[in-house]
N, C-alpha and C positions, 0 to 999 in steps of 0.2 A: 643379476645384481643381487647382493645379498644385503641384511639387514642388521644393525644390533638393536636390541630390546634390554632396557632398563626398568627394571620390574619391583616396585617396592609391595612387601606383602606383610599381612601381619603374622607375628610369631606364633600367634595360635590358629591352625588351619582351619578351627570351622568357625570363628570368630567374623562378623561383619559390623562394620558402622552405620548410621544411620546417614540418611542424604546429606544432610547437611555440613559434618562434618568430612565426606565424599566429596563434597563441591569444594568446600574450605582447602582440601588435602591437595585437591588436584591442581587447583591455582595457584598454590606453591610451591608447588612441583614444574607449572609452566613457567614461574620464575626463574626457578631452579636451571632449565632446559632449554632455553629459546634458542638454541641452534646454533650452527655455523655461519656467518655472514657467508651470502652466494653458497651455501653447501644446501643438500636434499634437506626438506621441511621435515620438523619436529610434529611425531603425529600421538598425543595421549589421548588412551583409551582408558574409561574407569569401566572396570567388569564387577559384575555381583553373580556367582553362581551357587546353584540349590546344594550342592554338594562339594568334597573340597576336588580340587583340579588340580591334575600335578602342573609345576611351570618348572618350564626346565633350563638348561642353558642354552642347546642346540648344540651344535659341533664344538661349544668351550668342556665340555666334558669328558675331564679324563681317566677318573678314577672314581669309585664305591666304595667303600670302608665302612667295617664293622663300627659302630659307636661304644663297641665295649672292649674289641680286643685291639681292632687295630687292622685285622686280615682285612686284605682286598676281596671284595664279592665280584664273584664269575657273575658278566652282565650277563648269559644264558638265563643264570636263575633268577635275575632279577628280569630280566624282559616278560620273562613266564609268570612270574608274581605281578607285574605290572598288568601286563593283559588279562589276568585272572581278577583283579581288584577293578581295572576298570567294567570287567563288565559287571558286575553288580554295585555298579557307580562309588567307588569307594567307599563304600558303608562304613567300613572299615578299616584305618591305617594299620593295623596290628599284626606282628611278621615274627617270627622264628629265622633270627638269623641262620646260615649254611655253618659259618667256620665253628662257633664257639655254642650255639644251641640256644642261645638267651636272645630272652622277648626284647624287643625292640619296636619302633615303627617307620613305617616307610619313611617319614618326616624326618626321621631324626639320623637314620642313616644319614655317612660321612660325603656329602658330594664332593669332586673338585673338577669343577666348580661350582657354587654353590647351587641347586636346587632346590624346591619346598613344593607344598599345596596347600589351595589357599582356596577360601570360598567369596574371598575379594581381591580385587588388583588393580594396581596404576601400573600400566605399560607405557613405557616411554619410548617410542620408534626413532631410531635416527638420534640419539640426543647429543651429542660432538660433543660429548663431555665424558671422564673417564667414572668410576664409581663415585656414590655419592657419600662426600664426607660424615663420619660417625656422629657430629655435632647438626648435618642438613638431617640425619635419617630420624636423632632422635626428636629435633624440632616439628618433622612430618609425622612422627608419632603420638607427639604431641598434641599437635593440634586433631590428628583423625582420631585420639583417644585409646592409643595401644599400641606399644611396641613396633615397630616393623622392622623386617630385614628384606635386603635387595639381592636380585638375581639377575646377570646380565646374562642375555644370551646373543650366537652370532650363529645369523638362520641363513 
């Protein structure tokens, strides 16, 4: 059986909110997401990690792109870059694109579809609802106190 995950993160990856407004964010989020009548249960998880974590799409991911030229990145070199940052737990998002030479970072590279990292997350399992509207994302930023952008994945 496979899953989607609806993932709201903040724009700045090593950014975290405080509990409370954690607690506030994620209840309006299970507003947001109570499911499918008779469909598999809506399961949110708030995470906090010490470092930021990539969150990805899963199998929605189909392209990499330069954020300055435009070229598509060989996943080769990006898997290689990926596994080299994770082991010294991303200390570091800061990357020398392949095509055009210029500093960039992991973050801001072009996903499609969307990925990020994030050192907080609301993951939404199962949510039988399609992306969350520009006007729900900036009201959950609101209230958690910072920007966020969403990432669906299908695992």
């Amino acid at each position: 059986m496979s899953d989607d995950v609806l993932s709201v993160i903040p724009t700045d990856p090593y950014w975290q909110p405080d509990q409370a407004a954690a607690d506030r964010t994620a209840a309006m989020v299970a507003e947001l997401t109570p499911g499918a009548p008779g469909g598999v249960d809506v399961e949110i998880n708030v995470e906090w990690h010490d470092k930021p974590t990539f969150v990805d799409c899963g199998e929605n991911l189909e392209r990499i792109g330069c954020p300055r030229c435009g070229a598509s990145i060989n996943t080769d070199w990006w898997i290689e870059l990926m596994d080299a940052h994770y082991e010294d737990g991303f200390a570091s998002l800061a990357v020398q694109v392949p095509c055009c030479c210029a500093k960039s970072s992991l973050d801001a590279l072009e996903y499609d579809w969307p990925c990020g990292f994030a050192r907080f997350e609301i993951a939404i399992w199962n949510p039988a609802r399609p992306w969350l509207s520009d006007e729900e994302l900036i009201s959950l930023g609101t209230t958690l106190g910072h920007p966020l952008r969403q990432i669906r994945a299908h695992i």
